[in-house]
C-alpha positions in Angstrom: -61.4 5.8 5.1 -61.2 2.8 3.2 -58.6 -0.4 4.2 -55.9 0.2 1.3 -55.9 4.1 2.3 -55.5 3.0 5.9 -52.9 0.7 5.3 -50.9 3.6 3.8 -51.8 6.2 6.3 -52.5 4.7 9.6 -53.1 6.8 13.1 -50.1 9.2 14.0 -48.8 7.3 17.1 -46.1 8.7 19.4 -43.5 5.6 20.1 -41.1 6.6 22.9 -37.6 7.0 21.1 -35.0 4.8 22.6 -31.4 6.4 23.8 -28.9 3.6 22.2 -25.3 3.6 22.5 -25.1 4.1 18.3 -27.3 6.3 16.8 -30.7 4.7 14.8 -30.2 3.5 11.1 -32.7 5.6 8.7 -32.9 4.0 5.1 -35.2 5.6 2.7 -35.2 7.1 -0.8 -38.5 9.2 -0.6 -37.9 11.8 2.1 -40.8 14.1 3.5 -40.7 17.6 3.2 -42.5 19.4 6.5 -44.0 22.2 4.3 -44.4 23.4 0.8 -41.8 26.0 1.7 -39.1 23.7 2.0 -39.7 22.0 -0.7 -39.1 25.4 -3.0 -36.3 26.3 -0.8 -35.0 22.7 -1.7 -35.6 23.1 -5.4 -33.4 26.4 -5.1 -30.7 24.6 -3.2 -31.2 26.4 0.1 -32.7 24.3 2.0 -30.1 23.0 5.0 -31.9 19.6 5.6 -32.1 16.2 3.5 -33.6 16.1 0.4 -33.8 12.6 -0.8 -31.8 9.4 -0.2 -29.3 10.1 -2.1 -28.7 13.1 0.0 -26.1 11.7 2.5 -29.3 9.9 4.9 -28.7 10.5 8.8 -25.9 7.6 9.3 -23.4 8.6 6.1 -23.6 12.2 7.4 -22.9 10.8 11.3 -19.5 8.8 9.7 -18.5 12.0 7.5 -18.3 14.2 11.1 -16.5 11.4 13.0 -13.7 10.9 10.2 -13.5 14.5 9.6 -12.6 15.0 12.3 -10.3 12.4 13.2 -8.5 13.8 10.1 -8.7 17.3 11.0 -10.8 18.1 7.4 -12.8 20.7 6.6 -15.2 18.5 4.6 -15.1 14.5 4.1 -17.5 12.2 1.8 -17.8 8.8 2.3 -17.8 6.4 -1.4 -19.4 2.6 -1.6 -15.6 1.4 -2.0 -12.1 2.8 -1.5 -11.3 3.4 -6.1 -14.7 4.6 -5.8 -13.2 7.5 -3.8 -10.0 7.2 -5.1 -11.8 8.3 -8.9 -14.6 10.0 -7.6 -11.9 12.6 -6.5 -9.8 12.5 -9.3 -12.2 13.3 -11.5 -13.6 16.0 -9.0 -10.2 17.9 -9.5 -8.9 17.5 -13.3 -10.5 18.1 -16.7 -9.7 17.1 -20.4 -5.9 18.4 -20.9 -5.0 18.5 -17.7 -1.8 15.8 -16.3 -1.6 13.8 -13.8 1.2 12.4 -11.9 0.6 9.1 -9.9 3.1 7.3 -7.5 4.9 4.2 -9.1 3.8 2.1 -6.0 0.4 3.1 -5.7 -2.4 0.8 -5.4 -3.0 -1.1 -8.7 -6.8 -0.2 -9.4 -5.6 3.5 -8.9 -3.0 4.1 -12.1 -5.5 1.5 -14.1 -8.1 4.1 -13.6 -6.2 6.8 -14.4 -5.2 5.4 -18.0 -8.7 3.7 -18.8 -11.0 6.2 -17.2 -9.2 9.7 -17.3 -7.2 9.1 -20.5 -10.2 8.0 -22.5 -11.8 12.0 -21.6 -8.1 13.4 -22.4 -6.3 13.4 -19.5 -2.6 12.4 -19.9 -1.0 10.6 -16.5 2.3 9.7 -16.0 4.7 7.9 -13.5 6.3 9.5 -10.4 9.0 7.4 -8.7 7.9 5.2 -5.7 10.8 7.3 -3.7 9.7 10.9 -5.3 10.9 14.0 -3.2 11.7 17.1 -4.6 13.0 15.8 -7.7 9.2 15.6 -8.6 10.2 18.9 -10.4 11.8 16.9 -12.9 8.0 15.4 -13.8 6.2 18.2 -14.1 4.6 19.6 -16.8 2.9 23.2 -17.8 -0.5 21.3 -17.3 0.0 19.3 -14.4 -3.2 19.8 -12.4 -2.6 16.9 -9.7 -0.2 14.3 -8.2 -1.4 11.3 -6.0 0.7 10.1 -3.0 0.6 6.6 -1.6 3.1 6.7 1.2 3.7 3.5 1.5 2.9 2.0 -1.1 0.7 -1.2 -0.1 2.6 -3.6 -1.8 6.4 -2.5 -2.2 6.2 0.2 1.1 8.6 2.6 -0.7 8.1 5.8 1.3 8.1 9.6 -0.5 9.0 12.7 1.1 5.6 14.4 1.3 6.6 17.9 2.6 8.8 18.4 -0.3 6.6 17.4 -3.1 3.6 19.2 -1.6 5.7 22.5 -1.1 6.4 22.4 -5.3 2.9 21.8 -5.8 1.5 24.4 -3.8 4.1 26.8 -5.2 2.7 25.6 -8.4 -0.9 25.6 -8.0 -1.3 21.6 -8.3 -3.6 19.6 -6.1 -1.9 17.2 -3.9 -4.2 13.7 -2.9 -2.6 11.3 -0.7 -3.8 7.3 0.1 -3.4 7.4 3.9 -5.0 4.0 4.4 -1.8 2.0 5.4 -0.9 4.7 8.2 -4.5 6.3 9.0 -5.1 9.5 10.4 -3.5 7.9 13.8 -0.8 7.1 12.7 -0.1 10.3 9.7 -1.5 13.4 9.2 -1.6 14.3 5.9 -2.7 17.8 6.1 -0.1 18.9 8.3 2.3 17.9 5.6 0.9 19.9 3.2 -1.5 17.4 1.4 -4.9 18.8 0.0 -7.2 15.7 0.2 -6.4 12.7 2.1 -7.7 8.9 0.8 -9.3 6.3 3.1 -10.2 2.9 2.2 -12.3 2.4 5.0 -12.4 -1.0 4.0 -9.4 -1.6 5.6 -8.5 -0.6 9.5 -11.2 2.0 9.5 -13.6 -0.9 9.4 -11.2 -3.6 10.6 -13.6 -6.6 10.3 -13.4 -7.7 6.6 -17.1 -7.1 6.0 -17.9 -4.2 4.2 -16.3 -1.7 1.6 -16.1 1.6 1.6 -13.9 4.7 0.9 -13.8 8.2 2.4 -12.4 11.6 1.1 -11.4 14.5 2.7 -10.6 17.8 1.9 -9.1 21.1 3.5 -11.0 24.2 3.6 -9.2 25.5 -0.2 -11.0 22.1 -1.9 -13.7 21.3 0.1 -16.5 23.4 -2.1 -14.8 21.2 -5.3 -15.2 17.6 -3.2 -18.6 18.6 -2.3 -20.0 20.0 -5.3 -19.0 16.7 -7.5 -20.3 14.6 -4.9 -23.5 16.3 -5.0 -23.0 15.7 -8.7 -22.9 12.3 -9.0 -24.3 10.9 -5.9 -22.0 7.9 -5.1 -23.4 7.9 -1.9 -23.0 4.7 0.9 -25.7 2.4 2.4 -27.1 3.3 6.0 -25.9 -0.1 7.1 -22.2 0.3 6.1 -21.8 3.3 7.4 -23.2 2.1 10.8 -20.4 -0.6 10.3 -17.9 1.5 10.1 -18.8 3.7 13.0 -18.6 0.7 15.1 -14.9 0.0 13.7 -14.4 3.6 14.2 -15.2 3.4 17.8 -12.5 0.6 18.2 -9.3 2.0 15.8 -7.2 3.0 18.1 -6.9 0.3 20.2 -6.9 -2.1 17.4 -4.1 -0.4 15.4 -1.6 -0.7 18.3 -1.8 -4.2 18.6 -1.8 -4.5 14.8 1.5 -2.5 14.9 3.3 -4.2 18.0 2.7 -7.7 16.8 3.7 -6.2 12.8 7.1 -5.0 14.6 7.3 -8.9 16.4 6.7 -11.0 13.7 9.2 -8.9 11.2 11.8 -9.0 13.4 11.3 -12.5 13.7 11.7 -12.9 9.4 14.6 -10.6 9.3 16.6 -12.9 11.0 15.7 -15.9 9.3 17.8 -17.4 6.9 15.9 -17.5 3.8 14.3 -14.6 4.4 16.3 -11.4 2.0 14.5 -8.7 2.7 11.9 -7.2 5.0 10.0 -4.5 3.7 8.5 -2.0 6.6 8.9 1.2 7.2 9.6 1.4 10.7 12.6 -1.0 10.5 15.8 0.8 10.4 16.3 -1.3 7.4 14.2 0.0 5.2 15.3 2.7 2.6 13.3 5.3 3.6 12.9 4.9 7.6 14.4 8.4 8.4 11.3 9.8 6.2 8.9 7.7 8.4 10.5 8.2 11.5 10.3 12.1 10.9 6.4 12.2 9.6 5.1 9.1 11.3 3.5 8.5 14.8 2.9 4.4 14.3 3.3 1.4 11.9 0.4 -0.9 10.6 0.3 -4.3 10.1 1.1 -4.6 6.4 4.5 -5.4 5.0 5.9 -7.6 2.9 9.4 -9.7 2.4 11.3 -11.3 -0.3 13.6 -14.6 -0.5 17.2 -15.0 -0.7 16.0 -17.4 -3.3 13.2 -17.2 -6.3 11.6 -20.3 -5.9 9.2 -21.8 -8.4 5.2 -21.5 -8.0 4.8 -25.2 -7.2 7.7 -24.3 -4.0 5.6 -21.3 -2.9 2.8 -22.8 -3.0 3.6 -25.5 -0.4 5.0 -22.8 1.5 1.6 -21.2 1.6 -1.1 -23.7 1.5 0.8 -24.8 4.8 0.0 -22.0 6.8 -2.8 -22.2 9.2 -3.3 -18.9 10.8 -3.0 -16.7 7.1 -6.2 -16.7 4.7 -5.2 -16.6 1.1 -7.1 -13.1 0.4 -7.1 -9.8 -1.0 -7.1 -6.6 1.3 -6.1 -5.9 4.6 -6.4 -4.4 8.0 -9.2 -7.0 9.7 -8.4 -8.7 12.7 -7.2 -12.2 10.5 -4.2 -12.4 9.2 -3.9 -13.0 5.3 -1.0 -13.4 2.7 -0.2 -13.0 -1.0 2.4 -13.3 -3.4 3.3 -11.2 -6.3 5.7 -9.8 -8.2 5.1 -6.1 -8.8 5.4 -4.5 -12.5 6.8 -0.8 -12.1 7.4 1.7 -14.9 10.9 2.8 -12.6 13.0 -0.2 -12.3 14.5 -0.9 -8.7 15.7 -3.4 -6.7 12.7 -5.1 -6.3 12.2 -5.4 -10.0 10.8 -9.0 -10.9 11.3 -10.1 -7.1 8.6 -12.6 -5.4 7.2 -10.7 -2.7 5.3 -12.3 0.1 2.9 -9.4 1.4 1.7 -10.4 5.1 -1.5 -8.5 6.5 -0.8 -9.0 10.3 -4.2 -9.6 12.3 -5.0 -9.5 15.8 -3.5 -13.2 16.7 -0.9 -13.6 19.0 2.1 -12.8 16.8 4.6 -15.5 18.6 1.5 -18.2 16.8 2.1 -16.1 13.8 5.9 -16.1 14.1 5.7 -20.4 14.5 3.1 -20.6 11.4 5.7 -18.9 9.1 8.9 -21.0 10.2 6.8 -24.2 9.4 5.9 -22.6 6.2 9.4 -21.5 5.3 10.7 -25.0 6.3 8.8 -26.6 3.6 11.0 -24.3 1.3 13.7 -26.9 1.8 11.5 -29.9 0.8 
């Protein structure tokens, strides 16, 4: 045998196989068949292993199990990003002339998709209100096909009654999705409320260390052959290395998402009774508009809420209010252990209250929230300036 055909195919060697605490990382696009007849079987879509690297590899499949069954799923896929799931299941469920009905509140990159995406292949979506219940009747069309939930919403944390939009669209045959990343499976289960495929960013707590992005789906037994068969479509599958990410932030959720929810609760007590502060916005204050509808389909709080100001102050105010702080990053997304803070004022096709309001969105980390609490008042004090 010659040296470049040894260098390819060296001695079999049997290497002891180490017992770690996570399971091995396998990357790979070329996967070898053991025999001929599995590779037919394969080409005839029977064969039960993996096929190629796009075929959900070792350590995707090992992160499907563990969140489906932390949701209690009959099938989930896991997505490079959380709108790659968010789309990838949208467009798993609807076809040209079907409607779609999207929450007001729901996370911005979600409703663009539906207009630039699904509109441009003749799907019509529409509005629901932020607050929707069973007045989602009045919405409906003969071609609905599918309404997406985000309870909260992760900017304006209005709050809709789940159960009673998901018993219409049963009744009516129209898939229900819900974003659950705010609450997580710990904290909501979807499914029991009727849902038909609840959204992860696992981006956010799932992962919980602000270095990776990723997005899960999952399905009950009714849609789970639709989920899987687009996936298998399109292959959006995830790396080997995020998903051994996430399994480690898996491992560490529930433990993490108390803490994130005590010292929440602490610090927006703490803004609620200071005197510029207007309004806090989180659900599991009794406060909030919809806190009976939390308090009955809720186990927990995150750490995301956000306030407004008894006073719209101008950019240059705000932003000596927030360059001051020392303990929040200036940053997009939420759920790691640092906390972070934005600003906004939230465009929504249903006027409400918080209609062309200044909100301060505050992602609480894993700091001790009195250092968090002290940070703000010095930021708020330079308000006064």
């Amino acid at each position: 045998m010659r040296p470049s055909t040894r260098l390819i195919h060296p001695p079999q060697q049997t290497v002891p196989q180490a017992r770690t605490v996570n399971p091995p990382i396998q990357r790979g696009s070329t996967v070898l068949f053991d025999n001929h007849s599995d590779f037919l079987l394969a080409g005839r879509g029977e064969f039960g292993g993996i096929t190629y690297g796009t075929d959900r590899l070792p350590q995707q499949r090992i992160l499907e199990d563990a969140l489906r069954n932390l949701e209690k799923a009959a099938l989930t896929r896991v997505f490079p990003s959380g709108i790659s799931a968010i789309g990838e299941t949208l467009m798993a469920f609807v076809r040209s002339g079907d409607h779609v009905l999207v929450c007001d509140n729901a996370y911005g990159p979600t409703t663009r998709f539906c207009h630039d995406v699904l509109g441009k292949f003749g799907v019509r979506c529409d509005a629901l209100p932020p607050d929707a219940g069973a007045n989602v009747t009045d919405f409906l069309r003969p071609e609905t096909r599918l309404i997406f939930l985000e309870s909260p919403g992760s900017i304006t944390f209005e709050i809709q009654d789940i159960p009673a939009i998901t018993a219409v669209a049963r009744r009516r045959g129209i898939v229900t999705v819900l974003d659950n990343t705010w609450a997580t499976p710990l904290f909501l289960d979807p499914f029991a409320l009727g849902v038909d495929v609840s959204i992860q960013s696992v981006t956010k707590y799932i992962c919980g260390h602000s270095d990776l992005l990723m997005g899960s789906a999952s399905a009950t037994a009714d849609h789970a052959e639709t989920l899987a068969k687009f996936y298998a479509c399109r292959e959006i599958y995830a790396s080997p290395e995020d998903c051994q990410l996430a399994l480690r932030g898996l491992r560490t959720l529930t433990v993490r998402m108390r803490e994130h929810e005590a010292s929440a609760l602490t610090v927006a007590r703490a803004l609620a009774e200071h005197p510029l502060v207007d309004t806090v916005l989180h659900p599991a204050l009794p406060s909030h508009p919809q806190h009976a509808l939390w308090k009955r389909d809720f186990s927990g709080s995150s750490g995301l809420f956000a306030f407004t100001l008894k006073t719209e102050h101008p950019d240059s105010a705000m932003s000596r209010f927030i360059d001051s702080l020392e303990l929040f990053g200036i940053g997009y997304s939420w759920g790691g252990f640092a906390s972070l803070v934005t600003t906004g004022r939230p465009e929504r096709r249903f006027a409400g209250p918080l209609h062309g309001r200044t909100l301060v969105r505050l992602n609480i980390g894993l700091e001790d929230p009195q250092d968090l609490v002290d940070d703000l008042r010095q930021g708020l004090s330079r308000l006064a300036d």
